[in-house]
C-alpha positions as CSV (number, residue, x, y, z in Angstrom):
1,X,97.1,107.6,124.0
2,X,95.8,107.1,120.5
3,X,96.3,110.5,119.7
4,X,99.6,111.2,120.9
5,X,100.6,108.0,118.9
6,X,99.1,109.7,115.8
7,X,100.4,112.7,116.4
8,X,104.3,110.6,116.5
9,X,103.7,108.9,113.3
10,X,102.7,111.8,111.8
11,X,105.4,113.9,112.5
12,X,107.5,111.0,111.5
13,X,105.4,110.9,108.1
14,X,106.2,115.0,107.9
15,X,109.9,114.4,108.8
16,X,110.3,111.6,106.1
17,X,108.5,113.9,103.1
18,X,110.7,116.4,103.8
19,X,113.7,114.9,104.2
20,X,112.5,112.7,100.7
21,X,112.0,116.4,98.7
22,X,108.7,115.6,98.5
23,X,107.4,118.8,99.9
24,X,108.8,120.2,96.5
25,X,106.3,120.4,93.9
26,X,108.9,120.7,91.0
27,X,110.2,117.2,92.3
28,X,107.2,115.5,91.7
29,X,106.3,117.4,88.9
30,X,110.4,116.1,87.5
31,X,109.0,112.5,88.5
32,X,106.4,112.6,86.8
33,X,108.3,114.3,83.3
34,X,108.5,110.9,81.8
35,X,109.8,112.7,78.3
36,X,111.7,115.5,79.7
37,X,113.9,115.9,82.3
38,X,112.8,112.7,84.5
39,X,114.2,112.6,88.3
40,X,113.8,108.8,89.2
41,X,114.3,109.6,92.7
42,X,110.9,109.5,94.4
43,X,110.2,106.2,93.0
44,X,113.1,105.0,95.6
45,X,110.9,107.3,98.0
46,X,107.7,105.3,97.1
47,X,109.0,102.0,96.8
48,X,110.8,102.6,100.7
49,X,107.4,103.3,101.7
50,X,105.5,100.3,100.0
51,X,108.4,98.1,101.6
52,X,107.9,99.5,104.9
53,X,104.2,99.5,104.5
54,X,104.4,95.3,103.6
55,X,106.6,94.5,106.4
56,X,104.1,96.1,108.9
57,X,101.1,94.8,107.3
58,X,102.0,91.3,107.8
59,X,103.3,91.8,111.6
60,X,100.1,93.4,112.3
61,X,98.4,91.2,110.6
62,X,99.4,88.2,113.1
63,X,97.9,90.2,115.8
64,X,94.1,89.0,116.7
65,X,93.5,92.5,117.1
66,X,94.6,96.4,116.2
67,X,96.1,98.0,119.8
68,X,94.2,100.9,119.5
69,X,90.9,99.4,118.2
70,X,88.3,96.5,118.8
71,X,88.6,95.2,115.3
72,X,90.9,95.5,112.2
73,X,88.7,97.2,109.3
74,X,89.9,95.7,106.5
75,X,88.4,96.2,102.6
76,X,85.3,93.5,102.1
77,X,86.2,93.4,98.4
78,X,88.7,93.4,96.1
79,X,86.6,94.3,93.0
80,X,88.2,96.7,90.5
81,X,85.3,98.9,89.6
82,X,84.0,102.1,87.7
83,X,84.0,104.3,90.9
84,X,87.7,103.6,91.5
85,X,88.7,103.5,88.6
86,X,87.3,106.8,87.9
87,X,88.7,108.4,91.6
88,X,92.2,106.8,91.0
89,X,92.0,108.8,87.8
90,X,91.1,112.0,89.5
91,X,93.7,112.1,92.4
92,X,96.1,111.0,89.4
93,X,95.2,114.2,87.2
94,X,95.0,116.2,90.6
95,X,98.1,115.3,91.7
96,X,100.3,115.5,88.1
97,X,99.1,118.9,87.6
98,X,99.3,120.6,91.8
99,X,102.5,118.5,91.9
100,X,101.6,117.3,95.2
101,X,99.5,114.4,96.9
102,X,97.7,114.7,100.2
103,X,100.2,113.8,102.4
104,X,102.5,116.5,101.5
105,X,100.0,119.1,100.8
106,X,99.3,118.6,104.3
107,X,102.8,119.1,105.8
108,X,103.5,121.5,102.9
109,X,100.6,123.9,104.2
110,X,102.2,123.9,107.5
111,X,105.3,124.6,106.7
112,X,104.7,126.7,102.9
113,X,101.1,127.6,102.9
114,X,101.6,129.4,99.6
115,X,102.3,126.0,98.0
116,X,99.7,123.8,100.4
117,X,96.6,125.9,101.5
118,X,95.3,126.5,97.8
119,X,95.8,122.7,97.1
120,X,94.2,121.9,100.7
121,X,91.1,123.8,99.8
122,X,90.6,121.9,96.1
123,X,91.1,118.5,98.1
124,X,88.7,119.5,100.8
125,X,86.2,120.7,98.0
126,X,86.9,116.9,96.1
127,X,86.1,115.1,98.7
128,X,82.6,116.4,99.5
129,X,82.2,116.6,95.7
130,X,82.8,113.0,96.1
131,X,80.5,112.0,98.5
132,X,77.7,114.2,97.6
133,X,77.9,112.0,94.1
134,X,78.4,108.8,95.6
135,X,75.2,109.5,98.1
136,X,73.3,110.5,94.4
137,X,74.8,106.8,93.0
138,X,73.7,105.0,96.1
């Protein structure tokens, strides 16, 4: 059951990036053209999302426990530090100059694997990057 829920919501996720124009690198790429031709319109995109998001987040939060799991995992701490920093800085950069952010890449390489695959295999190769440096750290 888990899986066919994830499987909705993510199709719902896909429908909603498409629908936004977000599977268009050029439209993130205009967003994020602060000094030349800006297109404002995925910040409507984002902030929908972060409203959504908050609204959910505090419904669930009343519940004593996730439906689909035996605990909620929530982050231990709240601590800003170097490692984040330095990763929010890295998917920044990564996604200002592919023009697209995991969640579309991933609905973009279904749908234009020209645009998605090539982006799909940098993330892929980041992420192990990532954890083979933060196994070296620990």
């Amino acid at each position: 059951m888990t899986i066919i829920f994830a499987l909705i919501s993510g199709v719902i996720f896909g429908a909603g990036l498409a629908l936004a124009g977000m599977l268009d690198p050029s439209k993130v790429a205009g967003f994020l053209d602060l000094f030349g031709v800006w297109d404002p319109s995925l910040a409507f995109v984002m902030g929908g999302g972060v409203v959504v998001n908050a609204i959910g987040f505090m419904l669930i939060k009343k519940r004593s426990k996730p439906v689909f799991a035996d605990a909620f995992k929530l982050p231990l701490t709240q601590n800003i530090d170097k490692p984040l920093l330095i990763g929010s800085a890295l998917f920044g950069i990564g996604w200002g100059i592919s023009g697209l952010c995991p969640g579309p890449a991933v609905a973009s390489a279904l749908l234009n694997p020209s645009d998605g695959l090539g982006f799909m295999v940098f993330l892929t190769a980041g992420l192990v990057l990532g954890r083979v440096i933060a196994r070296r750290m620990a």
